[in-house]
C-alpha positions in Angstrom: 8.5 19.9 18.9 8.4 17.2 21.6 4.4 17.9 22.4 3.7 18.2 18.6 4.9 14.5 17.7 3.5 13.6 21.4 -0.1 14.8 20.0 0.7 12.8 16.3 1.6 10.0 18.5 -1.4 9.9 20.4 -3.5 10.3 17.4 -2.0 7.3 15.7 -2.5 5.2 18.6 -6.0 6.2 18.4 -5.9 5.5 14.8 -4.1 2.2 15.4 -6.4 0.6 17.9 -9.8 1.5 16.1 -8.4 0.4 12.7 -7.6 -3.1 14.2 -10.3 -3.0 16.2 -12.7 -3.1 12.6 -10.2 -5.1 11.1 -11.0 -8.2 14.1 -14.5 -7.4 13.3 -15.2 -7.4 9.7 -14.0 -10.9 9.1 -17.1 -12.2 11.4 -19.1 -11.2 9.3 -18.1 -12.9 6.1 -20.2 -15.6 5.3 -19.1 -19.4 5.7 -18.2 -20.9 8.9 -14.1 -21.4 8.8 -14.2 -25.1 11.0 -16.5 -26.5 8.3 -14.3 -25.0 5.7 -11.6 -27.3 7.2 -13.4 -30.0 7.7 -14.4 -29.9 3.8 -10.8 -30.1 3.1 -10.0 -32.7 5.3 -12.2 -35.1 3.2 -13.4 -37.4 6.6 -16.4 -39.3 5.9 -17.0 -40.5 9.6 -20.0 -38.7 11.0 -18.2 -39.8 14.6 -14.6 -38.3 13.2 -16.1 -35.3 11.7 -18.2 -34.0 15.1 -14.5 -34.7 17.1 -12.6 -32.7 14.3 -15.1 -30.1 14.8 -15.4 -30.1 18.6 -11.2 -30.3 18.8 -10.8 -26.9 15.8 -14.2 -25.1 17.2 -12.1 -25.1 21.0 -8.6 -24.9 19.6 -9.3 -21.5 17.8 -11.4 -20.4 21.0 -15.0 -19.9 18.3 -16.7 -21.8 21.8 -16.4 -19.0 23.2 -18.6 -15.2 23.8 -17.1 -12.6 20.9 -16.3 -10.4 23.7 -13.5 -13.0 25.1 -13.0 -13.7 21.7 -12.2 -9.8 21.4 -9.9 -10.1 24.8 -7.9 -12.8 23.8 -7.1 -11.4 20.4 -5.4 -8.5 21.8 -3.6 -10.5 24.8 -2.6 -13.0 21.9 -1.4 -9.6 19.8 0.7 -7.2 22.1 2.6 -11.2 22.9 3.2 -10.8 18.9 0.8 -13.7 18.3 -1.3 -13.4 15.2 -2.9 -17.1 15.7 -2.9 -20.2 13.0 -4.2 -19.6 9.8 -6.8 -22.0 8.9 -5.8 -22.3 5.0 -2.4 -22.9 6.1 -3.1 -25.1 9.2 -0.7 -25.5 10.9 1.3 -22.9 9.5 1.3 -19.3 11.6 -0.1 -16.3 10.4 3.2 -14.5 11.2 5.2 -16.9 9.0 3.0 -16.8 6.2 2.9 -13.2 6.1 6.8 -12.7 6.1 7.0 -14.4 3.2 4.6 -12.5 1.3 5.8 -8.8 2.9 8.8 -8.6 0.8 6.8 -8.9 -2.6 4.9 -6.9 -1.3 7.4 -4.0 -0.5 9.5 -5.1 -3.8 6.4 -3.2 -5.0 5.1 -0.5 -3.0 8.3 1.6 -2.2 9.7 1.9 -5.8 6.4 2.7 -7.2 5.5 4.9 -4.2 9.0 6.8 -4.2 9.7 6.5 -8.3 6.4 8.2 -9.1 6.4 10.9 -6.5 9.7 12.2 -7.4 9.4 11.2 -11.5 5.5 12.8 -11.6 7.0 16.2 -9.6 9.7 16.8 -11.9 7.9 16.3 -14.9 4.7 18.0 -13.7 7.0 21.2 -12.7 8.9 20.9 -16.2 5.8 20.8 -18.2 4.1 24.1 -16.5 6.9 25.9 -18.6 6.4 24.5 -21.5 3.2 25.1 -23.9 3.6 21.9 -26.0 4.4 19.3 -23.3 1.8 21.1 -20.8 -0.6 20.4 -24.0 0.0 16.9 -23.8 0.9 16.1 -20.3 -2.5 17.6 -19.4 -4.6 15.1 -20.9 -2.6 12.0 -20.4 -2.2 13.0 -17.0 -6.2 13.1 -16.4 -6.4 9.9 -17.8 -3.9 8.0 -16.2 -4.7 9.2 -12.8 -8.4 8.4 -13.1 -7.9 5.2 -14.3 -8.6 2.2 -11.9 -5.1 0.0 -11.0 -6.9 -3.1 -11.9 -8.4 -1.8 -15.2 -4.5 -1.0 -16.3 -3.2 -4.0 -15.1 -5.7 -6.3 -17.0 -4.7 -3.8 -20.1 -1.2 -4.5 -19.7 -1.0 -8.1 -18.8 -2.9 -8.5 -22.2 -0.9 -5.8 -24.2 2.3 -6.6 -23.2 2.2 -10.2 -21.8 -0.6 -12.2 -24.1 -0.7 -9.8 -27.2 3.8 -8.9 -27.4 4.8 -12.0 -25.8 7.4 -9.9 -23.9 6.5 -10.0 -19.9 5.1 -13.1 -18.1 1.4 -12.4 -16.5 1.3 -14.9 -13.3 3.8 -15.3 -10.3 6.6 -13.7 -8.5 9.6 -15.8 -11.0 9.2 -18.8 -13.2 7.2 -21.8 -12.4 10.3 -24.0 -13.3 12.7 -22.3 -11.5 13.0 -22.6 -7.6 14.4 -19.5 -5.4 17.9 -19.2 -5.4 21.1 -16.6 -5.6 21.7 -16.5 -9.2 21.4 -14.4 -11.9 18.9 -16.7 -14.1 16.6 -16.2 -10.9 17.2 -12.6 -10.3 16.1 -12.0 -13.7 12.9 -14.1 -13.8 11.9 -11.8 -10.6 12.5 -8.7 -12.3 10.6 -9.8 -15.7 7.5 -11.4 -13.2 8.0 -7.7 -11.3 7.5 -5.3 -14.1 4.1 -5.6 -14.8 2.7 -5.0 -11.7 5.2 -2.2 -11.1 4.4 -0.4 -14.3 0.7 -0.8 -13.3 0.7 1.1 -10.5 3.6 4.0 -11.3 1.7 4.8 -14.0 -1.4 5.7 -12.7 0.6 7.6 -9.6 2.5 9.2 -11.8 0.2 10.6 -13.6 -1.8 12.1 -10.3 1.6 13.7 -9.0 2.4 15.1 -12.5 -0.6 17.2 -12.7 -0.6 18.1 -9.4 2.6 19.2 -9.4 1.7 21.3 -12.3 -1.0 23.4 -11.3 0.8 24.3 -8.1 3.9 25.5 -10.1 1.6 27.7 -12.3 -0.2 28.9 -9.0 3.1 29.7 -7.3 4.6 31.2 -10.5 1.5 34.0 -10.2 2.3 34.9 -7.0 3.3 37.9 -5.1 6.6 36.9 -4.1 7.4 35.4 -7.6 6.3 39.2 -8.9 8.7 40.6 -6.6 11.7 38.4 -7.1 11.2 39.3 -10.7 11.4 43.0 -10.0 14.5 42.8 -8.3 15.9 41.1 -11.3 16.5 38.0 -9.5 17.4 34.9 -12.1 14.7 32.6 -13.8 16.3 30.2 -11.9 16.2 30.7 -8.7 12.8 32.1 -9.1 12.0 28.4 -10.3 13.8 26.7 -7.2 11.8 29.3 -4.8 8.5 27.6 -6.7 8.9 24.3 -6.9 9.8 24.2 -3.0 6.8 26.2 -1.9 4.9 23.7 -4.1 6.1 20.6 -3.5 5.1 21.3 0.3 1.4 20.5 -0.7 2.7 17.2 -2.4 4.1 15.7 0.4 0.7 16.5 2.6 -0.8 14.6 -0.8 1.3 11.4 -0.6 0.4 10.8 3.3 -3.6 11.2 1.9 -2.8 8.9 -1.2 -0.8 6.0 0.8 -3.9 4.3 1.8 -5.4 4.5 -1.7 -2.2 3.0 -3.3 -1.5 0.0 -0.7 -5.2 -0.9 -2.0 -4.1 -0.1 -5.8 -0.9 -2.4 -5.2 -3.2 -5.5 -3.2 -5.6 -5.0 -6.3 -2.5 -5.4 -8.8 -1.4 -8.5 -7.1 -4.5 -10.0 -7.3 -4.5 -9.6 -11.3 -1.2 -11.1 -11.5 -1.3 -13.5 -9.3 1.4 -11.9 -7.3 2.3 -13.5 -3.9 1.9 -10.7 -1.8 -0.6 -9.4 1.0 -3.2 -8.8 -1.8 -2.9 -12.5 -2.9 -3.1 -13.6 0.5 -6.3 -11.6 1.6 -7.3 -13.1 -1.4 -7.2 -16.4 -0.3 -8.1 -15.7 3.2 -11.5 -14.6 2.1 -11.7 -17.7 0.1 -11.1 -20.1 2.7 -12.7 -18.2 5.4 -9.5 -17.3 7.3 -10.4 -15.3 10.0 -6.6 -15.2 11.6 -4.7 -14.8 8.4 -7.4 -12.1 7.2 -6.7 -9.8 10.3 -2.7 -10.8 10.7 -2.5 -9.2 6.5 -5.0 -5.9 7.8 -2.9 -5.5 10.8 0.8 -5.4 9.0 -1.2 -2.5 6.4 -2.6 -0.4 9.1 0.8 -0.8 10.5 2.5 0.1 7.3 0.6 2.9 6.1 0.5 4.4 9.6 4.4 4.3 10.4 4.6 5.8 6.5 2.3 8.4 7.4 4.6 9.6 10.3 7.2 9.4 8.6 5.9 11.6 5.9 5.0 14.2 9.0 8.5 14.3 9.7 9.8 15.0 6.7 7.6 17.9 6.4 9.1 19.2 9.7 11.8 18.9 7.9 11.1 20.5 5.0 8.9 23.1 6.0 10.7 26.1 8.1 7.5 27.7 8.8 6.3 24.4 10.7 9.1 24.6 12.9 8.5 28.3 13.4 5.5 28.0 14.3 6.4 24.7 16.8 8.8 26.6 18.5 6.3 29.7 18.9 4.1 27.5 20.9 6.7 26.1 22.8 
């Protein structure tokens, strides 16, 4: 066991220092030069003021110098747990803007992530025994997992927000209100948060539903199903036997589909103006914010890869045949 997570290990760092890596890149290449972005929004109309301002920021975030010292300094700045100053933001650092935003973020992710895995298995594994619901879970399924988070947000901000009246469509609580412990506030969060949560359980749900369907039917037609059955064995414990065999290939799915739904939730957050990391990268792309831009990539990458280990446990966990099979190499 201890050279199988040593070899996940060492693939994630691989993974972890050629994700960054691209992430410290891709923002040089956005157009728009982020000094002169400043400078705009420092509104000086000295010619002699301006070329100092420019000289003092150009040195300051080290854009005087080669990219490849650029490229040295970033990580010496990052393994001392520096992420730099954003330039939106100046002087505020990156790490402090992005702890604010991380817990709407999260407030998010996890109970859409965990809500829909475990809802869409259950009901995907209930419908395969039954004609009617399989009839209709089917279809709705296929549509709600092909449709784009965005697409369903913008449908549901205007169904249920403009259209009903009954959910507010912009911000994390109230515009009037100011965060605080009380129950008015707590509730303002939870009526700003439903939107954007419905907008990506559904769609996930309805992935895990019918995936969690068709491997029920598939285990249900197989060998050792047949021979349970022979023995006389119950219809329930045939059914428990089933739905573990095939939930193993839904956990390998949710470590593939983290990625995609971080994206789907940054996506969301943008449609509701949500202040989270997808708002932020938002704004870091409109103001040319090189450091903000790679402090928001870095905390994903570092999100969906500790997920995704965590998600290989748990099928060591899960999975006897895994641990067989570790302890046969060993």
């Amino acid at each position: 066991m201890r050279r199988y997570f040593g070899r996940k290990l060492l693939v994630y760092g691989l993974t972890f220092f050629v994700a960054v890596t691209v992430n410290w890149v891709i923002p040089r290449f956005m157009p728009g030069d982020p000094v002169q972005s400043m400078l705009s929004r420092a509104n000086v109309s000295q010619p002699a003021a301006v070329e100092a301002m420019r000289l003092h920021y150009t040195s300051m975030f080290g854009f005087d110098q080669p990219l490849w010292r650029q490229y040295l300094n970033f990580w010496g700045a990052l393994l001392r747990g520096d992420l730099g100053i954003s330039i939106w933001l100046f002087p505020t650092p990156v790490t402090d803007v992005i702890v604010r935003a991380v817990p709407y973020t999260l407030g998010l992710l996890v109970p859409a992530i965990l809500l829909s895995w475990v809802a869409g298995n259950r009901f995907g594994a209930f419908a395969a025994r039954r004609r009617w619901l399989d009839n209709t879970v089917l279809p709705l399924g296929y549509v709600l997992t092909a449709t784009p988070y965005m697409w369903l947000a913008i449908l549901l901000a205007w169904a249920l927000g403009i259209v009903a009246g009954i959910f507010p469509v912009a911000g994390a609580y109230s515009f009037a209100m100011r965060p605080e412990l009380s129950w008015a506030f707590a509730g303002s969060l939870l009526q700003h948060w439903f939107l954007p949560f419905a907008s990506l359980f559904l769609v996930a749900f309805g992935g895990w539903a019918i995936g969690m369907r068709n491997m029920i039917i598939y285990e249900l037609e197989a060998d050792y199903v047949t021979y349970l059955r022979s023995l006389g064995a119950p219809g329930r414990l045939v059914r428990r036997y089933a739905f573990r065999n095939a939930i193993l290939p839904q956990i390998t799915g949710l470590a593939l589909q983290l990625g995609v739904l971080v994206a789907g939730a940054l996506v969301t957050e943008i449609v509701f103006s949500y202040p989270g990391l997808g708002h932020l990268i938002l704004q870091a792309i409109q103001n040319q914010d090189f450091f903000l831009l790679q402090g928001t990539f870095l905390f994903i990458v570092l999100g969906v890869l500790v997920a995704n280990f965590v998600v290989d446990v748990a099928y060591v966990l899960v999975d006897p045949r895994t641990r067989a099979g570790m302890g046969g190499a060993a």
